[in-house]
C-alpha positions in Angstrom: -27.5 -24.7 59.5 -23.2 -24.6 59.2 -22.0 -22.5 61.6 -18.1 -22.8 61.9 -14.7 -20.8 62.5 -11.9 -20.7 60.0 -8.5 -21.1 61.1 -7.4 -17.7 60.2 -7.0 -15.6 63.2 -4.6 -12.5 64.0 -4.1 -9.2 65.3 -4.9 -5.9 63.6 -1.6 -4.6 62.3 -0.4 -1.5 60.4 0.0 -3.5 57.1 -4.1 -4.7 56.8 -6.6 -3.7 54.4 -8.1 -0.1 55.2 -11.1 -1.8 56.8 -8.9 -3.1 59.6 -7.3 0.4 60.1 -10.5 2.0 60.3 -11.2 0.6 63.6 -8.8 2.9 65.3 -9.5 5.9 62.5 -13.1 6.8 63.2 -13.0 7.1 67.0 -16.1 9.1 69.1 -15.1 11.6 71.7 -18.1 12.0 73.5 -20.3 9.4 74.6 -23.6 9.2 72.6 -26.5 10.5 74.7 -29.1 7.9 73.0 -29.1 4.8 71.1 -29.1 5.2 67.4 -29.5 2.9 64.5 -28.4 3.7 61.1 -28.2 2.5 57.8 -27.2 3.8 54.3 -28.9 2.4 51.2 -28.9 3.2 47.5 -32.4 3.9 45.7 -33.2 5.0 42.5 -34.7 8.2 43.2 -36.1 11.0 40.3 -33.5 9.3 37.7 -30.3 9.4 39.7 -29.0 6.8 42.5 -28.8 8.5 45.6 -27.7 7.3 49.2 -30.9 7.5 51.7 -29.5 7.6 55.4 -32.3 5.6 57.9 -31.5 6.8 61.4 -33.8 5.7 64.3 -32.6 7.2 68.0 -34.3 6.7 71.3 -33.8 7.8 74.9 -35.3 8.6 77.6 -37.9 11.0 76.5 -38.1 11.1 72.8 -38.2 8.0 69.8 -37.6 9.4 66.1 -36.8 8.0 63.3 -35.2 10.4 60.2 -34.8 9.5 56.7 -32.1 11.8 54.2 -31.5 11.6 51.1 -28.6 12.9 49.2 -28.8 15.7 46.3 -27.1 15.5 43.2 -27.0 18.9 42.6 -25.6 20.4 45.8 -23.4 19.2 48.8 -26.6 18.9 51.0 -29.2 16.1 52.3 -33.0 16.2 52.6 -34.5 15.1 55.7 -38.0 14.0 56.9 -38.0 13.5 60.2 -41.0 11.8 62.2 -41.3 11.7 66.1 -42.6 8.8 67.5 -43.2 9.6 71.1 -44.9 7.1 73.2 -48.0 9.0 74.2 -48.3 10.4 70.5 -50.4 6.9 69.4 -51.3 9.0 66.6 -47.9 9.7 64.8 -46.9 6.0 65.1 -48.9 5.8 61.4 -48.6 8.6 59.2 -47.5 10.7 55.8 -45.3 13.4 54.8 -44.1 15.2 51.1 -40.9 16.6 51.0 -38.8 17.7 47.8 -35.7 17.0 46.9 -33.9 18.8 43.4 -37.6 19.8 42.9 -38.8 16.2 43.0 -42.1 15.4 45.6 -40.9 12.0 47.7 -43.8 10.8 50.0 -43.1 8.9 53.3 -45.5 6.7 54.7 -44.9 4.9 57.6 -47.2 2.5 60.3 -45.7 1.6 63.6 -48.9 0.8 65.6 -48.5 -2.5 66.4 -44.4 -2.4 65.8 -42.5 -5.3 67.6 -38.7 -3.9 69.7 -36.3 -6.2 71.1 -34.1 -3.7 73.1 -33.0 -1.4 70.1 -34.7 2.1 68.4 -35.5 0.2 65.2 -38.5 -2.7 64.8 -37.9 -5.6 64.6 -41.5 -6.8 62.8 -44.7 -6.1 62.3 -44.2 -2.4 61.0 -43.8 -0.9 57.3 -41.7 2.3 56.2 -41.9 3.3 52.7 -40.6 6.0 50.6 -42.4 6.8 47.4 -41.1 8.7 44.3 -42.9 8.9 40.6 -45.5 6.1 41.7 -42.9 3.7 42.7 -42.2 2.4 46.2 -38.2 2.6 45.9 -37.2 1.8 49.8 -39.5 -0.1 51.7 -38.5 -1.2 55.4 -40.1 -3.6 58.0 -42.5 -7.0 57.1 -45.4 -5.2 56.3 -44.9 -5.2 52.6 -48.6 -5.6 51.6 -50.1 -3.1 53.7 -47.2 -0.7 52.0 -48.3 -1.3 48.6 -52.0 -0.8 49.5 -51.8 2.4 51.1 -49.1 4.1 49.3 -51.0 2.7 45.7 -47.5 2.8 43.9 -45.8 -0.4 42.2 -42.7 -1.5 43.0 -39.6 -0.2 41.7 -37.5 -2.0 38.8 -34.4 -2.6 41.4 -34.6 -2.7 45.0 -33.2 -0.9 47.5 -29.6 -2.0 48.3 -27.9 -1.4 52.2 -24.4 -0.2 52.2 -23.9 -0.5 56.0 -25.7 -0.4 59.1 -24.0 1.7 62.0 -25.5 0.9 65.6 -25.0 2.6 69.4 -25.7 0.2 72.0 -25.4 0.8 75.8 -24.3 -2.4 78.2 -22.7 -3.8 81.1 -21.8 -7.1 79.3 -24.1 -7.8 76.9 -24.3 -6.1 73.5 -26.7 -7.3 70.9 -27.9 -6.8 67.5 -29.3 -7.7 64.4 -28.2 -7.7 60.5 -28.4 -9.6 57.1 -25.6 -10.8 55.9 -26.7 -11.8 52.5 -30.0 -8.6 51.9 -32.3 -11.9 50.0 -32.2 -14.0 53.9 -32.9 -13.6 57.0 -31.4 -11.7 60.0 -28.9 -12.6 61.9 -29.0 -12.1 65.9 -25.2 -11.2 66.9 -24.9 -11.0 70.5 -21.2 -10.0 72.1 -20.3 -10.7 75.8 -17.1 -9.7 77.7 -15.8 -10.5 81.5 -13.5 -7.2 82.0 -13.5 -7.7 85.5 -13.1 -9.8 88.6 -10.4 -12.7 89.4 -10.2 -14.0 86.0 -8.4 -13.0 82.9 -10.7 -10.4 80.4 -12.8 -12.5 78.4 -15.1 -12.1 75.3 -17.6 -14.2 73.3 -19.0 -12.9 69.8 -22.0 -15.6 68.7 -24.2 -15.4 65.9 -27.9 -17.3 66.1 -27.0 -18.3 69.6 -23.7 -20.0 68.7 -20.3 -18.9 70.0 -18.2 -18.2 67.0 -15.4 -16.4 68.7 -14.2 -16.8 71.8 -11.1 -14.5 73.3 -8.9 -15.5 76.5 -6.5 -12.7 77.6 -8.0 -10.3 76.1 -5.5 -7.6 77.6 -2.8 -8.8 74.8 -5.8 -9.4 71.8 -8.1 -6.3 72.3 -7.3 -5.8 68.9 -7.8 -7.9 66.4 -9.6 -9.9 63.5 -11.1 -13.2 62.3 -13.3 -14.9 59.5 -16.0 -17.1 60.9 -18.7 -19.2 58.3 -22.2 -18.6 58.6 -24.6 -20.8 57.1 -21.8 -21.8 54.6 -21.1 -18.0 54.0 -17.8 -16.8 55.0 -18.3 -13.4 57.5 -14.9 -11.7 58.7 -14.7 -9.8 61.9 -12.8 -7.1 63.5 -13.1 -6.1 67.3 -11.4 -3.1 68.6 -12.1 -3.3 72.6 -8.9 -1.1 74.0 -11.0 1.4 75.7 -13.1 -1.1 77.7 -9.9 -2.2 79.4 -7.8 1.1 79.6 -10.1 4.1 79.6 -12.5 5.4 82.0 -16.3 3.7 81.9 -18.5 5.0 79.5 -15.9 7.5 78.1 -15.5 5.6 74.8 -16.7 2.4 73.2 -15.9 -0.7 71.6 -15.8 -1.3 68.1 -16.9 -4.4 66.1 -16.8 -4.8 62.4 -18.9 -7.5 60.3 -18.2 -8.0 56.7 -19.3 -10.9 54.9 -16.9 -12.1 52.2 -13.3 -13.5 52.0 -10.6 -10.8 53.5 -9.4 -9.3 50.1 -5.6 -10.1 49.6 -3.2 -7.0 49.5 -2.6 -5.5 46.2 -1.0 -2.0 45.7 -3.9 -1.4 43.2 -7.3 -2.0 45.2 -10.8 -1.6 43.2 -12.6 1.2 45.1 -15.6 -0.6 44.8 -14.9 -3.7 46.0 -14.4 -2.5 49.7 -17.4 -1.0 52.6 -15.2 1.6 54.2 -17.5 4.1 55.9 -16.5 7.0 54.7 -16.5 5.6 50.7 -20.4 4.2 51.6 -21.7 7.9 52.7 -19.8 9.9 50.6 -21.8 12.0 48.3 -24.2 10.0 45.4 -23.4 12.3 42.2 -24.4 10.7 39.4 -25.1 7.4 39.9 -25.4 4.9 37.0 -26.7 1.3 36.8 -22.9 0.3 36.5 -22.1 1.6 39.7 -25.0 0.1 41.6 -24.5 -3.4 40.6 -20.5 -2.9 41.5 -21.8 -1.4 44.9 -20.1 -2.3 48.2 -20.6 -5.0 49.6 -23.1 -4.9 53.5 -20.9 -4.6 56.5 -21.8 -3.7 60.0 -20.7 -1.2 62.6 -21.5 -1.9 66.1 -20.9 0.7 68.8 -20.3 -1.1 72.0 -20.8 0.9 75.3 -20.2 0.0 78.5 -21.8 1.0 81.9 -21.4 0.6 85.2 
């Protein structure tokens, strides 16, 4: 496997893309009482493309996972929501209808024997599938097989495709993750690491499969910034917003990372819509998708939420 850093390395500044800006644009006021995980896709749903929001949270004393899917008739999104408490053993494999613009979806979902690593979504040995018109059109988790058998619906024509993945995660210095960078391979594990404190200068690390990709000294003067590393070949930029873990109170706001594959897009005063994965463009409202719009669709980035405790 390639795994290498690009030269190209420099500070957030008022003149990047809207992707860069955003790091500063979408900030959270209040810290998150659980750990979420959640990701957008596109589906072809009862004729029309429609975004389907994933979101699995976890604390303490409750473990859910919610799936939403957009209207295209109304400003509104239908949610089935499924509580996976761990003394319910019995909810952990289930099925539920629900209707959206008078279309029946079905949700099946098994998450006996589903494998964690430290976040609120599986990481293997688990299947959730959405079912519309006899075809399985969003299917999560490794369990593909048993999906197919129980649900008794064939594929659908075009899968599934993830805008974005947004992710909480609580730490002291650690903060890890997981994402595709290219939806037909495998995961990636991202892990960030910071020194904020002690004798030495702040310091951060951001490695991908184990390898240290980035690596920030003084990073009082470059809590902001950007960089494109290569994975596996495939170019992956990165933007890091990290002010509030140096110069706001702990646990009052977060740090901010950014993972886009792709080559940073040059500046043009005429910038295709389509071409960039700005939050707020990936969950806006589905009306009317067509086939046209799907294959232009944004490309995968990821949002990690970075939270630090004492």
């Amino acid at each position: 496997m390639a795994y290498r850093v690009t030269t190209r390395s420099h500070s957030v500044s008022s003149s990047q893309t809207p992707l860069a800006q955003k790091l500063t644009a979408d900030p959270i006021t209040q810290k998150v009482a659980q750990s979420t995980v959640s990701c957008v896709y596109q589906a072809h749903i009862a004729c029309f493309w429609r975004n389907v929001t994933i979101l699995w949270s976890k604390n303490l004393m409750n473990h859910s996972l919610s799936i939403s899917v957009d209207s295209v008739e109304r400003e509104q999104a239908y949610t089935c929501k499924i509580d996976l408490k761990p003394w319910h053993f019995w909810a952990k494999k289930g099925y539920k209808t629900f209707e959206i613009d008078g279309n029946q979806l079905e949700a099946y979902w098994d998450l006996r024997s589903a494998k964690f690593s430290g976040s609120p979504e599986p990481c293997s040995d688990y299947y959730v599938a959405l079912v519309s018109e006899e075809e399985v059109v969003l299917l999560l988790g490794d369990y593909k097989k048993k999906a197919y058998k129980r649900t008794k619906s064939r594929p659908a024509l075009v899968d599934a495709l993830m805008f974005y993945k947004k992710e909480h995660v609580f730490g002291k210095k650690s903060f890890s993750t997981r994402a595709k960078f290219d939806q037909r391979k495998r995961d990636h594990d991202i892990v960030v690491e910071s020194s904020t404190s002690g004798p030495r200068d702040p310091e951060m690390w951001i490695s991908i499969d184990g390898i240290v990709l980035i690596h920030i000294k003084n990073l009082q003067w470059k809590f902001r910034g950007n960089q494109t590393v290569l994975v596996n070949k495939q170019p992956v930029q990165v933007f890091w917003d990290v002010h509030s873990w140096l110069f706001c109170v702990p646990g009052s706001s977060h740090g901010l990372f950014i993972f886009k594959p792709g080559e940073p897009e040059e500046d043009s005063d005429t910038e295709d819509n389509n071409s960039r994965c700005d939050e707020s463009d990936c969950s806006a409202n589905s009306r009317y998708y067509s086939t046209q719009s799907y294959s232009k669709a944004s490309k995968f980035c990821l949002f990690l939420y970075a939270w630090k405790i004492e």
